[in-house]
C-alpha positions in Angstrom: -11.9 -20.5 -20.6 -12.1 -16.8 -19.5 -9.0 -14.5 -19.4 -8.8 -12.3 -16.7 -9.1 -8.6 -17.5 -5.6 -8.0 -16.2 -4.0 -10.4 -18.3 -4.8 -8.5 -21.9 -2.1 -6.5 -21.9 0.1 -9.6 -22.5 -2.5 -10.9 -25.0 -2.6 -7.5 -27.1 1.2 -7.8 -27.8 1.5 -7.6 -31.5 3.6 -10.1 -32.6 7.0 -9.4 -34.8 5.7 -11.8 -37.8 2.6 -10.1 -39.9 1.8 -13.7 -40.1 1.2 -14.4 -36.8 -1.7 -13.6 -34.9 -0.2 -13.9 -31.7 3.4 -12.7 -30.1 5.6 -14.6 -28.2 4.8 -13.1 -25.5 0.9 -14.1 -25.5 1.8 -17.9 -26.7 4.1 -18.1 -23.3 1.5 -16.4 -21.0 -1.2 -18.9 -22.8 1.1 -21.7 -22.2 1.9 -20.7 -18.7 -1.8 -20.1 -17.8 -2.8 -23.8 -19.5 -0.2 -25.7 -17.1 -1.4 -23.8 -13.9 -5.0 -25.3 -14.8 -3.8 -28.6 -16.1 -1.9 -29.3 -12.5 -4.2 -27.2 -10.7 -1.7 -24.5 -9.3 -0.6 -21.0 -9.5 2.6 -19.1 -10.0 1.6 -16.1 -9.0 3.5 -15.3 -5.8 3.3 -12.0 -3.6 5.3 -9.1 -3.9 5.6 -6.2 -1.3 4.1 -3.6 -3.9 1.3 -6.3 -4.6 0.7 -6.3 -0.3 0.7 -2.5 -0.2 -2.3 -2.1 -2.8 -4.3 -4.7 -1.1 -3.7 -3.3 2.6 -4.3 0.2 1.7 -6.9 -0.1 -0.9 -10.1 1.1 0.8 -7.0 4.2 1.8 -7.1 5.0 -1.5 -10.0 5.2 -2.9 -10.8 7.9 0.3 -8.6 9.9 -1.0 -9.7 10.0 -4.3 -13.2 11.1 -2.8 -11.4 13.7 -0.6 -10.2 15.2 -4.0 -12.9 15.0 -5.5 -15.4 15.2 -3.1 -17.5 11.9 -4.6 -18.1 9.6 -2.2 -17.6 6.4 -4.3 -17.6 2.6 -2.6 -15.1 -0.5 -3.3 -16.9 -2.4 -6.2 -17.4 -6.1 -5.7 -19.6 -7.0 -8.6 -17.4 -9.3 -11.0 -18.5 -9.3 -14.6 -17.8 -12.0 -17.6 -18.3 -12.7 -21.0 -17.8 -15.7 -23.3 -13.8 -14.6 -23.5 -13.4 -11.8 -20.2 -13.6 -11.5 -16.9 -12.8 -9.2 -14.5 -13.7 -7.1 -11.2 -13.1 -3.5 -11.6 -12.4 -1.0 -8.6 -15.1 1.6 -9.0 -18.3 1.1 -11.0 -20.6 3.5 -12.0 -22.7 3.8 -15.0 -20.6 6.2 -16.5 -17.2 5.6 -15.2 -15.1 3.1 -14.3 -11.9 3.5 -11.5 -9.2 1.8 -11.8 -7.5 2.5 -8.2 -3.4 1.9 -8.3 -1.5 2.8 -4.8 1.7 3.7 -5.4 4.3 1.9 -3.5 6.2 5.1 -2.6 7.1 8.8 -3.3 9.9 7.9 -5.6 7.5 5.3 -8.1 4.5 7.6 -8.0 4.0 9.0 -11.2 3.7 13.1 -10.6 2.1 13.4 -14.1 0.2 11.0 -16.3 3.0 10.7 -19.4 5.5 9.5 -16.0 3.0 6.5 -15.6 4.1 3.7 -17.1 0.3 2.7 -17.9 0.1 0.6 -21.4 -0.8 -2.3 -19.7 -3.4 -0.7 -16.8 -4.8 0.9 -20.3 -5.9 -2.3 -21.6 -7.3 -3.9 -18.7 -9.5 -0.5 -18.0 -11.1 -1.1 -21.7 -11.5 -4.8 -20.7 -13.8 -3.0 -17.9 -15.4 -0.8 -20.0 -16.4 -3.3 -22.2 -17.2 -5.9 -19.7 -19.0 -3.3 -17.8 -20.6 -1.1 -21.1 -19.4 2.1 -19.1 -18.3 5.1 -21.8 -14.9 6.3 -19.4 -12.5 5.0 -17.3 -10.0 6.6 -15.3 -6.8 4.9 -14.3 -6.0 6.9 -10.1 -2.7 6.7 -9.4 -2.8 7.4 -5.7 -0.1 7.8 -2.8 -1.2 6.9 0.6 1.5 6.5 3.3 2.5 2.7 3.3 1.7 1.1 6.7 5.2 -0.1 8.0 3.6 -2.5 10.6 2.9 -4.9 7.9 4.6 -4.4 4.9 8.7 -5.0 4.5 9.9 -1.5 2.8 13.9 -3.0 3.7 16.1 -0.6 3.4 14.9 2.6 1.8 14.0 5.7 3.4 10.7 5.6 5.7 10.3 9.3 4.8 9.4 8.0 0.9 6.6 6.4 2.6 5.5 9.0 5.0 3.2 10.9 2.9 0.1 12.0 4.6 1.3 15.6 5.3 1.6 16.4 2.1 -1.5 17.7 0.7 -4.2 15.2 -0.7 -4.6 16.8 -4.3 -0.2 16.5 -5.0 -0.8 12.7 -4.1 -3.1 11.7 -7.2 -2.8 11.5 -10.9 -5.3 10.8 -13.0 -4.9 8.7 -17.3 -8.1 8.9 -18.3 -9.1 6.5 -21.4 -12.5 7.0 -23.7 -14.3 3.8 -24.5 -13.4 3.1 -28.3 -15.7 0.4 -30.0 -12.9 -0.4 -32.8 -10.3 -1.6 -30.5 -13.0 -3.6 -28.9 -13.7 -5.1 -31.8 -9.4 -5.7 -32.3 -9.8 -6.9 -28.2 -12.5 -9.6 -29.0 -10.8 -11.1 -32.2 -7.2 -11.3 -30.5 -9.0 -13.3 -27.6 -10.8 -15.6 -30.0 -7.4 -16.6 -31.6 -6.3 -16.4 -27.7 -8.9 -19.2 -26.7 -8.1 -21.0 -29.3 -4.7 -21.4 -29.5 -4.9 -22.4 -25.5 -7.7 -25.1 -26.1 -5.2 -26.7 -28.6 -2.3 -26.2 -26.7 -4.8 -27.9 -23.5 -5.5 -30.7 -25.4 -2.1 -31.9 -26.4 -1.6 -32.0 -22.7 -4.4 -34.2 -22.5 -2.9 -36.4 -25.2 0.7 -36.4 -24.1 
């Protein structure tokens, strides 16, 4: 059993009890994620914002290398450990990108403090760790969202019309430094994670 790099900011939720190890909220996303495998399903459905990142993904990350005149590549290497796994955007020995496209003008975040990023923070030191890379970055990006294929409703096409505007206004960076002692709070939180699903696994098993 492996939890997905996305999924620790639901696991690193303290709990209210100083007794507890784990919150509510890790038991229930444990709980969740143990009766997906035990009938061999997912819950996860589709969302419009979900469709945009996707579709304009390899958008993105062009702009980021217009800004910043790199010229990095979609990663596709997946990593694991015994407790982690996970598939970061941009790889490189040094630093790792975490590319989010924002859905429109009025939820991009203009400066990094607007972001609301605690949970994109943990799943970038997942990738550091699973990846041994020093930095991360987390790219808020705003490319214009391709109307032909995603539903945007009701709201304004002009929010999603953004191309004119110019390339370095459409981009905020969070950057995060690897730090070895919250790696070390990361792996023992995922221990009592594992645990606490192989139990709850096996009195599925035994039901």
């Amino acid at each position: 059993m492996k939890f997905r790099a996305s999924s620790l900011g639901k696991l690193m939720v303290e709990p209210k009890a100083k007794t507890e190890t784990l919150s509510q909220t890790a038991k229930s996303y444990i709980k969740q994620l143990a009766k997906e495998h035990y009938f061999g399903y997912t819950s996860e459905i589709g969302s419009k914002y979900f469709e945009k990142g996707n579709i304009v993904e390899l958008e993105s990350i062009e702009l980021y290398n217009d800004v910043f005149f790199t010229q990095y590549e979609k990663n596709t290497r997946r990593v694991d450990n015994e407790l982690l796994t996970g598939e970061c955007d941009i790889y490189t020995k040094e630093l790792i990108i975490d590319i989010k496209s924002s859905w429109s003008l009025d939820t991009f975040p203009l400066l990094p403090e607007e972001a609301d990023a605690k949970d994109y923070i943990w799943q970038v030191r997942a990738y550091m760790w699973l990846y041994d890379v020093p930095k991360a970055e987390i790219a808020y990006c705003l490319v214009d969202t391709p109307q032909d294929a995603v539903n945007i409703g009701w709201e304004n096409p002009q929010v999603h019309e953004v191309s004119h505007i110019e390339p370095r206004k459409r981009i905020t960076i969070i950057k995060v430094e690897r730090d070895t002692e919250i790696e070390a709070k990361i792996e023992a939180k995922l221990i009592e994670a594992k645990k606490y699903y192989q139990e709850y696994f096996a009195k599925l098993e035994q039901k």
